[in-house]
C-alpha positions, 0 to 999 in steps of 0.5 A, a space after each residue: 559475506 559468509 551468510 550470504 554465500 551460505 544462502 546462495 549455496 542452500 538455494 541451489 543446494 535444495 534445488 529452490 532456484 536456479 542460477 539465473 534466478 540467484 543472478 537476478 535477484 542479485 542484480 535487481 538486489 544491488 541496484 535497488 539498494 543503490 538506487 535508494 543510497 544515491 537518492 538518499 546521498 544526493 538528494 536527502 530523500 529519506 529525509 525529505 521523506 520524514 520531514 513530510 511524513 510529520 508535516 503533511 496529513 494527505 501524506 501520513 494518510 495515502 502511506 497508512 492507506 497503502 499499509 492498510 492495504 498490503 496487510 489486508 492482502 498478507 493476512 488473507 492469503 496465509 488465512 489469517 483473515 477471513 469474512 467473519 473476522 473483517 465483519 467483526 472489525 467493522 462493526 466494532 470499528 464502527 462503534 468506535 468510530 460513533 463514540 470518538 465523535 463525543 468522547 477522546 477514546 484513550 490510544 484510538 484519540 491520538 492515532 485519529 488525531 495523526 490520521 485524520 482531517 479535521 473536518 472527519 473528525 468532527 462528523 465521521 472519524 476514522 471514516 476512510 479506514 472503515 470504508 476500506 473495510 467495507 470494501 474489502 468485505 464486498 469484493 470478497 462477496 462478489 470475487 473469487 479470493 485472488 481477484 479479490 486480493 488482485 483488487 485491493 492491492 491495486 486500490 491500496 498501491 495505486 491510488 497511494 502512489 498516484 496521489 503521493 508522485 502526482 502532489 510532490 512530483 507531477 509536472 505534466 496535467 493529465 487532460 482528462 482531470 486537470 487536477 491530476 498529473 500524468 506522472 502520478 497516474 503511469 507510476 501508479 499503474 506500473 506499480 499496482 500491475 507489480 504488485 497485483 502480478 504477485 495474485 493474478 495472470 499479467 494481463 489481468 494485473 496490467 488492464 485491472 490496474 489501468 
């Protein structure tokens, strides 16, 4: 309690937010934290999740998919990454992808074996990770730096969340791919345009994500 006082008082000490924002943070602080205690305690959801996380390989795949992505946009805006380095890991990735299709490379083999469907395995493994990076290094090529991160971050959050909400959640088909739901498709959008609001202008989050 004393720690977060002390931190109250430096953020309006120092003059880097006003009350309303501390207010707010507050707010939106407790009712998350709420939100995901009653899940939890009514409905196990944290358990539920990690139950499915260890059975289910689309799972583990769509959660490193929107890891993956996260990252990629954290080490580009601190500078971290940059072309030369994403090239670099493409070209080694793909070496390594070549030899894991004869050889079990020792630490690459079990992550592969977690991540990957069977069938990759045999002909492409590790084949969505190097095309993410593919990916990435061509918008980067093509956009300038926040649109380029406005980009992968509504790739890596809204096709995670779509596939994620719409397999274990959706009830309502979207009539435009039957094999979709609708429920998946608007979380999907409401997040990626959150996420991408941190890069670019609203508008160009909202319609980039839709």
């Amino acid at each position: 309690f004393l720690y977060i006082i002390l931190i109250i008082f430096s953020r309006l000490y120092l003059g880097v937010h006003y009350v309303s924002d501390l207010v707010a943070g507050a707010a939106l602080g407790y009712l998350t934290g709420y939100f995901f205690l009653y899940l939890q305690t009514k409905y196990k959801a944290i358990d539920w999740f990690i139950h499915h996380v260890k059975d289910k390989l689309e799972l583990r795949r769509q959660i490193a998919h929107f890891v993956m992505g996260i990252t990629i946009v954290l080490l580009l805006k601190y500078g971290i990454l940059n072309i030369p380095i994403i090239t670099a890991v493409i070209v080694v990735g793909g070496l390594i992808s070549i030899i894991s299709r004869f050889i079990k490379v020792p630490l690459v083999y079990p992550i592969l074996r977690f991540f990957e469907r069977p069938k990759e395995m045999k002909l492409f493994p590790g084949k969505g990770a190097f095309f993410f990076a593919l990916g990435t290094l061509v918008v980067l090529h093509l956009y300038e730096i926040n649109i380029a991160m406005a980009s992968i971050v509504i790739m890596a959050v809204g096709d995670s969340i779509t596939t994620i909400i719409g397999t274990y959640f959706g009830r309502l088909k979207n009539p435009l791919n039957p094999e979709k739901h609708l429920e998946g498709t608007v979380l999907a959008i409401f997040a990626s345009t959150i996420a991408a609001f941190y890069i670019v202008d609203f508008h160009q989050a909202f319609l980039a994500s839709t």
